[in-house]
Every structure is written in structure tokens, then in C-alpha cells.
VMD Tcl script that draws the C-alpha trace (Angstrom):
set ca {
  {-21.38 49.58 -20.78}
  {-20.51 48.56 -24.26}
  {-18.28 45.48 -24.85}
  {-15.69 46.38 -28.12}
  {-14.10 43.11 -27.90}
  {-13.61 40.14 -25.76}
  {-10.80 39.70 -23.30}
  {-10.26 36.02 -23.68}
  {-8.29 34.58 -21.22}
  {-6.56 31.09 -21.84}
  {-4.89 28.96 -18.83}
  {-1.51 29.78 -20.04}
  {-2.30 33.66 -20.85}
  {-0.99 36.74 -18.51}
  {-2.83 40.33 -19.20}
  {-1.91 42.97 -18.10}
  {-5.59 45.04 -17.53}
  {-5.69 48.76 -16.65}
  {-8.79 50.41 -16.25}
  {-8.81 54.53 -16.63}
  {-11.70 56.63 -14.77}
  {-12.44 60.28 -16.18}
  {-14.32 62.23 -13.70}
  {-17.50 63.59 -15.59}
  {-20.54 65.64 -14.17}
  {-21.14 65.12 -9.84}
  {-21.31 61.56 -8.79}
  {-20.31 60.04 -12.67}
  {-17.44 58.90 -14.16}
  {-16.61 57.32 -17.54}
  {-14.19 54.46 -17.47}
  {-12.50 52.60 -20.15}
  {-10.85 48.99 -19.36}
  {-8.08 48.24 -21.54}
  {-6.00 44.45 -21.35}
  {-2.03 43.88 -23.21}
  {-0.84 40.34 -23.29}
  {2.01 40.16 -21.54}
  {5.31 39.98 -23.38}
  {3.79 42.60 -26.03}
  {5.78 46.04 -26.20}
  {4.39 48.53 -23.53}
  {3.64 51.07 -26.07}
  {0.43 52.84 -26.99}
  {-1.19 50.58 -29.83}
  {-0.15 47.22 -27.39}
  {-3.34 48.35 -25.35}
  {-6.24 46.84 -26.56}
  {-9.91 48.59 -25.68}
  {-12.01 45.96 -24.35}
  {-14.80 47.80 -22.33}
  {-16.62 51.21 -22.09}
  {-19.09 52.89 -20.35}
  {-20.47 55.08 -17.40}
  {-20.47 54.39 -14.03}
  {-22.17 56.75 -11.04}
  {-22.13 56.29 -7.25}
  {-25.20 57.37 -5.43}
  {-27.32 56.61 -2.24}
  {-28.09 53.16 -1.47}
  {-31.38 52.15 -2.39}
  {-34.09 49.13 -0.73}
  {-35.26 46.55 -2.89}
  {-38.88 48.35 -3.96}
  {-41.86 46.33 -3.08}
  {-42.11 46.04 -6.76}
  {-38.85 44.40 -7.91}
  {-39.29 41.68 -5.12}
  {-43.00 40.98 -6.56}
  {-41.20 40.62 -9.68}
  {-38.44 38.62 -8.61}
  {-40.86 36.16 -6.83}
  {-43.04 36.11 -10.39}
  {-39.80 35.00 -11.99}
  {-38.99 32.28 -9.29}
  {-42.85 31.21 -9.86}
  {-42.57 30.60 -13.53}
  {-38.67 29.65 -13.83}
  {-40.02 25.66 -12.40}
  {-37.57 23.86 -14.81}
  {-34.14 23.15 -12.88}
  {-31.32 22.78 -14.79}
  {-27.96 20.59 -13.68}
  {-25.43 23.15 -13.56}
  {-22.34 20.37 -14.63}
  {-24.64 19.64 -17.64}
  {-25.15 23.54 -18.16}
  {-21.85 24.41 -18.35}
  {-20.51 21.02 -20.65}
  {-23.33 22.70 -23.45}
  {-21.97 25.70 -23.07}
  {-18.22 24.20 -23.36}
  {-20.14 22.52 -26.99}
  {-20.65 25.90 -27.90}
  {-17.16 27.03 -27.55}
  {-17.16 28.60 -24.09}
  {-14.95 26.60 -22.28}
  {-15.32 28.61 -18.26}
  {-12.25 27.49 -16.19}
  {-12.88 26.48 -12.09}
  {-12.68 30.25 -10.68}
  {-15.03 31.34 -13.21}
  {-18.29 28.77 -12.70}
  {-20.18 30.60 -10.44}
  {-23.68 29.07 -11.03}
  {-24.56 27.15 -7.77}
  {-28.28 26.66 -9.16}
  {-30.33 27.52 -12.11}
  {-33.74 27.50 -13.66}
  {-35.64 28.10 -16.55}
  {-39.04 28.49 -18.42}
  {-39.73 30.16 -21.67}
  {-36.45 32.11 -22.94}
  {-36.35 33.20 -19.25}
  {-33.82 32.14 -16.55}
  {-32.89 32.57 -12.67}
  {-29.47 31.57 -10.88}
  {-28.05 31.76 -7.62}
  {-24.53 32.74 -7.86}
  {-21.79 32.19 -5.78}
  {-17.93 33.13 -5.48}
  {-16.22 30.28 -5.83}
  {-14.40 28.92 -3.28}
  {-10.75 29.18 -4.99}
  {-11.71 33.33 -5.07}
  {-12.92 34.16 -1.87}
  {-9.50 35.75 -0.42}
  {-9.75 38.12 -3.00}
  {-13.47 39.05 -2.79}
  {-12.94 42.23 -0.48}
  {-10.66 43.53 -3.26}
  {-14.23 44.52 -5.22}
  {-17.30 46.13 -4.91}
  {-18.55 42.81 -6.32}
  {-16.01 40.45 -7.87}
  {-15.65 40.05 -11.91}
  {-16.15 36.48 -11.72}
  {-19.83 37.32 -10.41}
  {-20.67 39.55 -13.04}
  {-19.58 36.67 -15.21}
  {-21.84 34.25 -13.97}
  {-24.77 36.80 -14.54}
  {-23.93 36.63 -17.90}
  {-23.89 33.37 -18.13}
  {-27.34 33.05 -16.30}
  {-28.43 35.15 -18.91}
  {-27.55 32.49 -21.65}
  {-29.82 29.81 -20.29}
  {-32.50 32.10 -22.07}
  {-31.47 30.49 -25.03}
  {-34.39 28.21 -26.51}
  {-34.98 24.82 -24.39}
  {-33.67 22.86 -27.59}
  {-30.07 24.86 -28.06}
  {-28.29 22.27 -25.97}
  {-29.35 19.39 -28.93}
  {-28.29 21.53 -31.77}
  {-24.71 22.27 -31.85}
  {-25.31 24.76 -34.54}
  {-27.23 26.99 -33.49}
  {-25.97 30.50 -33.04}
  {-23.57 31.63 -30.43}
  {-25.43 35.03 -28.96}
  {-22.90 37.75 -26.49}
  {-23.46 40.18 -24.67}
  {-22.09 43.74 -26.25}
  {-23.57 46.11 -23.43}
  {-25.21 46.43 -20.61}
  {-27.48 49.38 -20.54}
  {-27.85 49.52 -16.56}
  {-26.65 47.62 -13.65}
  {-27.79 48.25 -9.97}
  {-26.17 46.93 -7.07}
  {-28.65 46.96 -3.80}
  {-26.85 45.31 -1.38}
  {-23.05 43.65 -1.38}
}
mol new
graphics top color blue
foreach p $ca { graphics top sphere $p radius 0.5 }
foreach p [lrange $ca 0 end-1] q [lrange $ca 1 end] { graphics top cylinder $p $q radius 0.2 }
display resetview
């Protein structure tokens, strides 16, 4: 998945998003997600690409013995719990300001430019959730476990650079 440009979404904005699946070799498809503001001509340069990249359904898959070892090595070192309200107002100091529907950090930890969360749906999107595979909102708050990697003295220095994600090589979903 590759990330051309963000779809920013402010409390008064309406998008209309579309997203286009081409059918490639058995089981794969490339997809393309594009988002017009509403009010903006319906023509062909209104579209804006935001998002590209493979997807491909297979068999369901166990957790190996292996990636639970590993995820119970990362619970072992990640000791340092973070307050999530505090998380998210340094993140809001940084310029990313995430509404109600999309905080979906219940808990998070960290140790060493390495980070765990537990994620949930919030409560304001759950009549929705059976809508997705698994629900945009949670993919967001992946991300934004991801950005608690950032260096255990980013939240005192307002400066410091803003990293995004561009792409994500590889995403697996075991269970929903």
C-alpha cells in the first residue's frame, strides 16, 4: 500500500471516497482509493488519488507459535504505560488533532522506539462495524500505535519532526 497523499478530514468536510478494484492474477487485486470534496465538479481531475496498492484473499491462517512468542516478547519489554488522554493531547501538539470516532487506543505501552496498543472500535462506530472486514478507524489507530515509537522525549519538544506513514508493505489479518 503506498499513501500519495493524505485524506484529511475536517469536522465540517464531506468526501465523497470511491475505491476501484482491478482484478489481477488468481486471488489478487489492485485497488486504488480516490476522495472529491463535496461541492467540487464531478469530473475527472476533481478525483484526487489518495491510496494504492495490492490486496489478495487467501486461506485463513493460525497465529504461528512463533508470532505469539514474539508478541509476548513485545508485551515483556513494552513495561512503560502510557495515559492514552495525555497520548493523544501530544499528538494534537504535533498537529494531529483525531476527532471522538477516530481514538481508538484503549491502552498503550512503550520501551525503546517500540510500542503495543489494544485497540478498540469506539463506541459511536460500532453499528457500522459489520460494514468492514475490519473498520478504517482501526487501521487508524494502528497507525497511531505505531507513532508512540517516537523517542521517549518527543512529547517535550514541540519541534521535533512530524514522521507518516507512506506505505505499508504487508498487512495480515488472522482473525476478525
Amino acid at each position: 500500500m503506498l499513501i500519495h497523499e493524505a485524506l484529511i478530514l475536517g469536522d465540517d468536510d464531506v468526501w465523497a471516497v470511491q475505491v476501484v478494484l482491478t482484478p489481477e492474477e488468481a486471488g489478487t487485486s489492485a485497488f486504488q482509493l480516490f476522495g472529491r470534496r463535496e461541492g467540487q465538479d464531478d469530473t475527472e481531475t476533481s478525483w484526487q488519488r489518495h491510496v494504492t496498492g495490492k490486496v489478495r484473499i487467501g486461506p485463513s491462517h493460525v497465529v504461528s507459535a512463533q508470532m505469539q512468542n514474539s508478541l509476548e516478547a513485545v508485551q515483556r519489554r513494552c513495561q512503560e504505560e502510557l495515559s492514552v488522554a495525555t497520548y493523544y493531547q501530544q499528538l494534537h501538539t504535533h498537529r494531529l488533532q483525531y476527532g471522538s470516532s477516530f481514538q481508538g487506543i484503549a491502552q498503550l505501552w512503550r520501551h525503546n522506539r517500540e510500542a503495543q496498543g489494544r485497540i478498540e472500535l469506539p463506541a459511536m462506530l460500532l453499528s457500522e462495524a459489520g460494514a468492514y472486514q475490519i473498520h478504517p478507524a482501526l487501521l487508524d489507530a494502528c497507525l497511531q500505535v505505531f507513532m508512540a515509537t517516537w523517542s521517549e522525549d518527543a512529547e517535550a519538544d514541540e519541534e521535533e519532526e512530524l514522521y507518516l506513514p507512506l506505505g505499508l508493505e504487508r498487512f495480515q489479518m488472522y482473525d476478525r
